[in-house]
SEDO-707351 format. One line per field, with one value per atom (N, C-alpha, C, O): residue in three letters; x, y, z; residue number from 1; atom name. Coordinates in pm, 1 decimal. Last residue first. Example, Ala and Ser with C-alpha at 12.3 -4.5 7.8 and 13.67 -1.06 7.14 Angstrom:
rest: c(SER/SER/SER/SER/ALA/ALA/ALA/ALA);
xx: c(1285.0/1367.0/1290.0/1340.9/1319.0/1230.0/1320.0/1423.6);
yy: c(-225.0/-106.0/3.0/113.8/-569.0/-450.0/-330.0/-331.9);
zz: c(708.0/714.0/787.0/803.9/780.0/780.0/780.0/846.5);
nr: c(2/2/2/2/1/1/1/1);
atom: c(N/CA/C/O/N/CA/C/O);
end
This chain:
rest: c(UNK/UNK/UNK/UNK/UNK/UNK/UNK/UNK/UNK/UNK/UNK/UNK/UNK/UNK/UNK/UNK/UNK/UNK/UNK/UNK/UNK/UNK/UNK/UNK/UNK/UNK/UNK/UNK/UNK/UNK/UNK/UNK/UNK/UNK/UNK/UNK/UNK/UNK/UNK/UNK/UNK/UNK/UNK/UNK/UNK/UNK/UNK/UNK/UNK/UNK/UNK/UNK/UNK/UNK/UNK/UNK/UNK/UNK/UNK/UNK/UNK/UNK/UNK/UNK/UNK/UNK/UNK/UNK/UNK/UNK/UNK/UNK/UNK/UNK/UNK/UNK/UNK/UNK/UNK/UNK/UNK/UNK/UNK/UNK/UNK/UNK/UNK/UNK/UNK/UNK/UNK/UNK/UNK/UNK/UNK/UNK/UNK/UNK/UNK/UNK/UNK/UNK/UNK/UNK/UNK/UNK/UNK/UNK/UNK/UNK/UNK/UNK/UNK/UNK/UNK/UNK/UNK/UNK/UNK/UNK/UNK/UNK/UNK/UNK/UNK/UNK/UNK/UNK/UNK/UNK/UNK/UNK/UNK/UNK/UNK/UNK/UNK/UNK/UNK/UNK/UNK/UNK/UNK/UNK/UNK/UNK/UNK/UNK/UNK/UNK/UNK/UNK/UNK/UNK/UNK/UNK/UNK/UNK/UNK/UNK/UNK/UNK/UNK/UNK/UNK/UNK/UNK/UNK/UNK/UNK/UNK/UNK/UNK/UNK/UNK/UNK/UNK/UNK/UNK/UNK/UNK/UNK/UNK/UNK/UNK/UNK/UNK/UNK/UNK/UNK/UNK/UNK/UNK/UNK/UNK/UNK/UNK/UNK/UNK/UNK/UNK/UNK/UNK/UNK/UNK/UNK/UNK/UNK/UNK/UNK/UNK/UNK/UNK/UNK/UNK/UNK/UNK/UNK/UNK/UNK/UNK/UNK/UNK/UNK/UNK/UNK/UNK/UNK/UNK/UNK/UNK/UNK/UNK/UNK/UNK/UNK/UNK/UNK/UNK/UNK/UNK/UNK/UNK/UNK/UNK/UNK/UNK/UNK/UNK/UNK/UNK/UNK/UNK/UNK/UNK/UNK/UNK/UNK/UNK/UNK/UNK/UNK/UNK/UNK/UNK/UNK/UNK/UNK/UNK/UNK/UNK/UNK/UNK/UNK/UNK/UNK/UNK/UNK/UNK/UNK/UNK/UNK/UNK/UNK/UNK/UNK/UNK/UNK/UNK/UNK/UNK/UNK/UNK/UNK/UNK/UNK/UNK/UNK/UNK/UNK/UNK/UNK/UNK/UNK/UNK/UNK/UNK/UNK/UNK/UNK/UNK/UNK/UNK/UNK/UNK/UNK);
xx: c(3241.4/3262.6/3277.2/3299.8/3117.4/3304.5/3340.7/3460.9/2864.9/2929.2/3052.6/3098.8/2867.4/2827.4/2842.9/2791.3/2910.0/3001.3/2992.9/3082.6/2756.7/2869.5/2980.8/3088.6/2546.2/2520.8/2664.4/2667.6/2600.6/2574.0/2612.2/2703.6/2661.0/2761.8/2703.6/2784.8/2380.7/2449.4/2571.1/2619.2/2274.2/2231.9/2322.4/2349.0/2422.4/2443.2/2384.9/2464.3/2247.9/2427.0/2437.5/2471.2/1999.6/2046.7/2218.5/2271.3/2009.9/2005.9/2031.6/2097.2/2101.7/2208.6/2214.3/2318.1/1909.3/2043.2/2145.3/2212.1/1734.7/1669.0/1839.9/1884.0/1869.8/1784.0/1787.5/1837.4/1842.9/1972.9/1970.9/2063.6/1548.1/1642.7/1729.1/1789.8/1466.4/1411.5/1521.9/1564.9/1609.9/1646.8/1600.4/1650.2/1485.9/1678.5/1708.5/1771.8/1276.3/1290.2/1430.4/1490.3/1290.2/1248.8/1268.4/1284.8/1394.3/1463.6/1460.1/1549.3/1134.9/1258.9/1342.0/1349.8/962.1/929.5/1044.9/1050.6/1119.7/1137.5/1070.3/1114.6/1019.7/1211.3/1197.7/1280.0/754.3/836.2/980.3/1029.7/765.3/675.8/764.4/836.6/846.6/954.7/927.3/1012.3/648.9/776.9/903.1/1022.7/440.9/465.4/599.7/622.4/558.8/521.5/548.7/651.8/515.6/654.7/646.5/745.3/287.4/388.3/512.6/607.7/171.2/138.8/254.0/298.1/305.7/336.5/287.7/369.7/181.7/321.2/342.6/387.3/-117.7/-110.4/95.0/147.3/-94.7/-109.8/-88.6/-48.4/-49.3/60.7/30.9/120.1/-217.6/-118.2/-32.0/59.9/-389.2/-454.9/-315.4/-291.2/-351.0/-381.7/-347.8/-283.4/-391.5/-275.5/-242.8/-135.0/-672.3/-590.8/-434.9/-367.1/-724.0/-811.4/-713.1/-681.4/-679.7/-614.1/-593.4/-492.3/-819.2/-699.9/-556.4/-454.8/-1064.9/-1081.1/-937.8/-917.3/-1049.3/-1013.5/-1035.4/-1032.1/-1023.1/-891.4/-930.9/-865.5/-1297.7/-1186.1/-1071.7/-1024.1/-1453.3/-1462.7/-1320.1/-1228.3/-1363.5/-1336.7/-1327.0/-1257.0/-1453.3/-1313.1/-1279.3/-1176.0/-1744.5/-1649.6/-1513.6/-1462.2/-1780.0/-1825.4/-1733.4/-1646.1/-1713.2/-1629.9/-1637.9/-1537.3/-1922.8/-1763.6/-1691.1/-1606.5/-2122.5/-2132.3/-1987.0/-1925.4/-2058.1/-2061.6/-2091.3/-2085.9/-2112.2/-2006.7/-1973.8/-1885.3/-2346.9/-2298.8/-2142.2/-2079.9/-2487.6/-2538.3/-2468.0/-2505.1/-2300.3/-2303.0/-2398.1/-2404.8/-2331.8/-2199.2/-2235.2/-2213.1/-2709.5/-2557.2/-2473.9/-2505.7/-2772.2/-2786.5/-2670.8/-2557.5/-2634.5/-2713.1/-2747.2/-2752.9/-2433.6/-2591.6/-2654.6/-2772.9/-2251.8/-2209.8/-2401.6/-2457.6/-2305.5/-2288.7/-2293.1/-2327.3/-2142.2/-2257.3/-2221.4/-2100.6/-2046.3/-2011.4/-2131.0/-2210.2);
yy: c(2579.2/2595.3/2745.9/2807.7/2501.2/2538.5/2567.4/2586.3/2483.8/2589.7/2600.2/2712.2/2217.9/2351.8/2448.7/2542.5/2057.7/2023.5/2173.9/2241.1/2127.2/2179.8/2135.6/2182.4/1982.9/2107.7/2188.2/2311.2/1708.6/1785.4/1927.4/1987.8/1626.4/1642.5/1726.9/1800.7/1642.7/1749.3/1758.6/1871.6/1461.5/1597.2/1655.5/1759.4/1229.3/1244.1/1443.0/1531.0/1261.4/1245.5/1282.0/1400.3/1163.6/1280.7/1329.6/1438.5/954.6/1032.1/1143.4/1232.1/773.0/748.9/874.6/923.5/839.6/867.8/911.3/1005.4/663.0/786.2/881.0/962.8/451.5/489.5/642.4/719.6/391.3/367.9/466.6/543.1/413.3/528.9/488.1/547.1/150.9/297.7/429.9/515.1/-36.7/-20.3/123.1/166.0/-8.9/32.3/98.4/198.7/-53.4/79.0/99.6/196.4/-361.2/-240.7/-123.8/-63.6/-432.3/-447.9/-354.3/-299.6/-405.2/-343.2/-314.8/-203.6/-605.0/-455.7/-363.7/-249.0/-840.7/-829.0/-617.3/-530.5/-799.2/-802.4/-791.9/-722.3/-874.8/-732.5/-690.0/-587.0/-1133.3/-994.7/-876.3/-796.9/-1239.7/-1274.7/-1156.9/-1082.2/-1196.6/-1194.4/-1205.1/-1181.6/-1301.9/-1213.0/-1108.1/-987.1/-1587.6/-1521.9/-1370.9/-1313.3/-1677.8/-1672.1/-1606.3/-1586.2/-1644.9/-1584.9/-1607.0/-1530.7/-1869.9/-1676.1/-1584.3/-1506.4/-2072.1/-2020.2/-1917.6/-1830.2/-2019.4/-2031.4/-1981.2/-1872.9/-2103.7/-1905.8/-1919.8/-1822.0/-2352.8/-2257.9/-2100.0/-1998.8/-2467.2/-2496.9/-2381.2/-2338.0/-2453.8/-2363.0/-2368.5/-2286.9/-2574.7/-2400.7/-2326.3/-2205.6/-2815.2/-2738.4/-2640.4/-2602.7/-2856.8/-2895.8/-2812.8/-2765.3/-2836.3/-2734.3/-2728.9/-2626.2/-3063.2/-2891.2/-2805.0/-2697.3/-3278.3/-3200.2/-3096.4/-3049.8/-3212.3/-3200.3/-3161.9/-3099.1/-3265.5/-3158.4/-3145.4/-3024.0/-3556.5/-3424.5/-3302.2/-3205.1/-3675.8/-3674.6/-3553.9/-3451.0/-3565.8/-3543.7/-3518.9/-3409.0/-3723.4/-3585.0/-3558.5/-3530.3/-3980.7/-3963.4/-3807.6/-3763.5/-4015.7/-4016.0/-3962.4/-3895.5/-3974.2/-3910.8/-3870.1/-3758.2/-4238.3/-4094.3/-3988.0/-3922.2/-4382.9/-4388.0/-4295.3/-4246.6/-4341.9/-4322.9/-4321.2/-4235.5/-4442.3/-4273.3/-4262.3/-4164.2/-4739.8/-4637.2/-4469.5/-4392.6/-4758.0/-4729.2/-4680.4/-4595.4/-4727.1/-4629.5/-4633.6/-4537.7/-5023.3/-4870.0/-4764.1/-4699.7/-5190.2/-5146.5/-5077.4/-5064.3/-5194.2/-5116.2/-5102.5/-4988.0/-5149.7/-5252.2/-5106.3/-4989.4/-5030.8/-5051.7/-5074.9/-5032.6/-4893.6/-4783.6/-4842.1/-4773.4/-4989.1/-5020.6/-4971.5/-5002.3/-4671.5/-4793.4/-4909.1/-4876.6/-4418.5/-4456.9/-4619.4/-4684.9/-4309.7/-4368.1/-4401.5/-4411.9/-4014.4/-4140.9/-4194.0/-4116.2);
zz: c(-3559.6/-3683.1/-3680.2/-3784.2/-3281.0/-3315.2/-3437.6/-3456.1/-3349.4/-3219.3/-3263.3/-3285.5/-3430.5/-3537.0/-3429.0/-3489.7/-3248.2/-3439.4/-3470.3/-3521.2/-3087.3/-3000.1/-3193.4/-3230.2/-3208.7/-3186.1/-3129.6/-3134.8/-3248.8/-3366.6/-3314.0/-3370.2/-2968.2/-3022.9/-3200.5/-3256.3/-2917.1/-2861.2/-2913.6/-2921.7/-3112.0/-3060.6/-3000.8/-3061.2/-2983.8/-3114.6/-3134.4/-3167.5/-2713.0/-2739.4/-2866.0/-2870.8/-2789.8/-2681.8/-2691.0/-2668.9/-2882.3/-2991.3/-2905.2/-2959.7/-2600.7/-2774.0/-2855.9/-2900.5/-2461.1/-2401.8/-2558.9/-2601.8/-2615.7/-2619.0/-2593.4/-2674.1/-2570.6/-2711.9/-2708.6/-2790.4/-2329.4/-2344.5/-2495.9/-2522.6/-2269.4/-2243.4/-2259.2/-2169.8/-2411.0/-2446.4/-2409.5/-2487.1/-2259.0/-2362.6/-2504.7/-2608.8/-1977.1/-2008.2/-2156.6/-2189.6/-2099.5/-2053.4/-2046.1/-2092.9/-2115.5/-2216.7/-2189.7/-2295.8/-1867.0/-1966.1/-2100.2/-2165.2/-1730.8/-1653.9/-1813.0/-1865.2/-1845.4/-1873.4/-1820.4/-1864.8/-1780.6/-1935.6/-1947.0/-2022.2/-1493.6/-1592.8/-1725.9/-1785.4/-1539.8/-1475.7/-1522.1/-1568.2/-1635.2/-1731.3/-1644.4/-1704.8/-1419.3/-1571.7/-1635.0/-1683.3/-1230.0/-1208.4/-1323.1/-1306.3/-1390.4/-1393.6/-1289.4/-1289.1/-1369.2/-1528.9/-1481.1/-1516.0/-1092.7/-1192.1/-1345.7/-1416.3/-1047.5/-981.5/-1042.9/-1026.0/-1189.1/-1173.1/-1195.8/-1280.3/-1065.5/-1230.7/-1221.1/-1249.2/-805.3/-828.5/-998.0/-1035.8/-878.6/-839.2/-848.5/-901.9/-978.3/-1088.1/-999.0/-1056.5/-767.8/-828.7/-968.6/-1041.6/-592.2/-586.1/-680.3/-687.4/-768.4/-733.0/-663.2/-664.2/-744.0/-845.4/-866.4/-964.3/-474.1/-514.3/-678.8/-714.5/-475.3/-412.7/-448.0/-450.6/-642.1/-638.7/-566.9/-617.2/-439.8/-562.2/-641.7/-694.2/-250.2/-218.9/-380.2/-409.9/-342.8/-279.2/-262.8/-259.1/-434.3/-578.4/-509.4/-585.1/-155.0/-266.1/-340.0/-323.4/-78.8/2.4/-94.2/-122.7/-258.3/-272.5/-209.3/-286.2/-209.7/-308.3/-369.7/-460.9/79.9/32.0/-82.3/-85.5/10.1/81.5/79.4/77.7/-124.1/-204.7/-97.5/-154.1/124.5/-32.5/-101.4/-152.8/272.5/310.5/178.5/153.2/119.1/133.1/188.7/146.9/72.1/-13.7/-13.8/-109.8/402.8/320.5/203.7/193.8/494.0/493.8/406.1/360.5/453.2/456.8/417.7/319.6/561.0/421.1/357.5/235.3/841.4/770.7/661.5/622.2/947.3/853.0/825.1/803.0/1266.5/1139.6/1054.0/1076.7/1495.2/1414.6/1249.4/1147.4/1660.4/1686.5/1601.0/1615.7/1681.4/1642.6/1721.7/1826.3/1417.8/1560.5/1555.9/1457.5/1110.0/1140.8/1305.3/1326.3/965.4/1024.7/1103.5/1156.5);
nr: c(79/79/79/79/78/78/78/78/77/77/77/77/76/76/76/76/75/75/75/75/74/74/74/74/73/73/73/73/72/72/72/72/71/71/71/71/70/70/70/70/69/69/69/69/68/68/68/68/67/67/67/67/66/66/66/66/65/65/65/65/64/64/64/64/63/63/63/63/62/62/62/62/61/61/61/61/60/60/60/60/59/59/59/59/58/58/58/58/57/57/57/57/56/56/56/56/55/55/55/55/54/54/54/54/53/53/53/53/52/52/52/52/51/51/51/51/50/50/50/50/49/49/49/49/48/48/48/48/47/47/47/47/46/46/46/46/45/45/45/45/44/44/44/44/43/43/43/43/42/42/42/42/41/41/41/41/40/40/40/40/39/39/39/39/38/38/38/38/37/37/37/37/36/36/36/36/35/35/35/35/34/34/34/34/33/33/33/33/32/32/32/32/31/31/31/31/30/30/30/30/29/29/29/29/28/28/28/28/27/27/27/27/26/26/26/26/25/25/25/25/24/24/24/24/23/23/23/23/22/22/22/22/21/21/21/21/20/20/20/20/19/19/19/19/18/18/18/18/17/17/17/17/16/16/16/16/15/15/15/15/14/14/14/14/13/13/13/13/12/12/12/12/11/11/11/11/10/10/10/10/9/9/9/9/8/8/8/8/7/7/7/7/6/6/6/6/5/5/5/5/4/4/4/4/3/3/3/3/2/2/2/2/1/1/1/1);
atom: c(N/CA/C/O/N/CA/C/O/N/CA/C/O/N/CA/C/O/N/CA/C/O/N/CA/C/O/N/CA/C/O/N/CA/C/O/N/CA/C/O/N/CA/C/O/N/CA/C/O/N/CA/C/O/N/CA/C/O/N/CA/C/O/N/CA/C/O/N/CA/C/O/N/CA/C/O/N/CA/C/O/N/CA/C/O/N/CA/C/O/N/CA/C/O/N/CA/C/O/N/CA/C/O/N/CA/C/O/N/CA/C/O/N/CA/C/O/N/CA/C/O/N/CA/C/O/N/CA/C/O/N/CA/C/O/N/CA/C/O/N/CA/C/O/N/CA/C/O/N/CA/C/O/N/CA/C/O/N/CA/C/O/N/CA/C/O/N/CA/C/O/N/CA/C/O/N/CA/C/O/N/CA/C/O/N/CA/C/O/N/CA/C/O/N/CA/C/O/N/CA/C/O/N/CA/C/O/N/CA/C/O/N/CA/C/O/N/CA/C/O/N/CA/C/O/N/CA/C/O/N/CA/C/O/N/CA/C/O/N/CA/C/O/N/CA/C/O/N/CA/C/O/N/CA/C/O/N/CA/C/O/N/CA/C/O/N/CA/C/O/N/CA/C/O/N/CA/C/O/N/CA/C/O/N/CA/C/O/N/CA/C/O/N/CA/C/O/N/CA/C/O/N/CA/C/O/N/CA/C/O/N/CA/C/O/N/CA/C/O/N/CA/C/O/N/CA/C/O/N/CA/C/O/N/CA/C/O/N/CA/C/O/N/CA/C/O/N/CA/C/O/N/CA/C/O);
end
């Protein structure tokens, strides 16, 4: 900002404008930046449940042939 006696306003205004103009896409930049670390944060908040989900579905799997096994083995114990 320029002092006041310090020579024409229209010196400095086009540097106020270049100013403003950094200022705005400095604000957008940020507006940006949260709005992309949020989707982050929501992907891999989705990626965790969907990896929760797989593992239910591994040991629900695994539980299934664990069962079928033992009922084979207690088939052929009573024979």
């Amino acid at each position: 900002m320029r002092a006041e006696g310090e020579g024409s306003r229209f010196l400095y205004d086009s540097f106020d404008a270049a100013n403003a103009r950094i200022e705005a896409n400095e604000r957008v930049l940020a507006e940006r930046w949260a709005a992309l670390d949020f989707r982050l944060g929501q992907i891999d908040q989705a990626l965790e449940r969907l990896e929760r989900r797989i593992w239910v579905g591994v040991y629900g799997v695994a539980a299934f042939l664990l069962a079928q096994g033992a009922e084979a083995v207690i088939a052929a114990a009573t024979r």
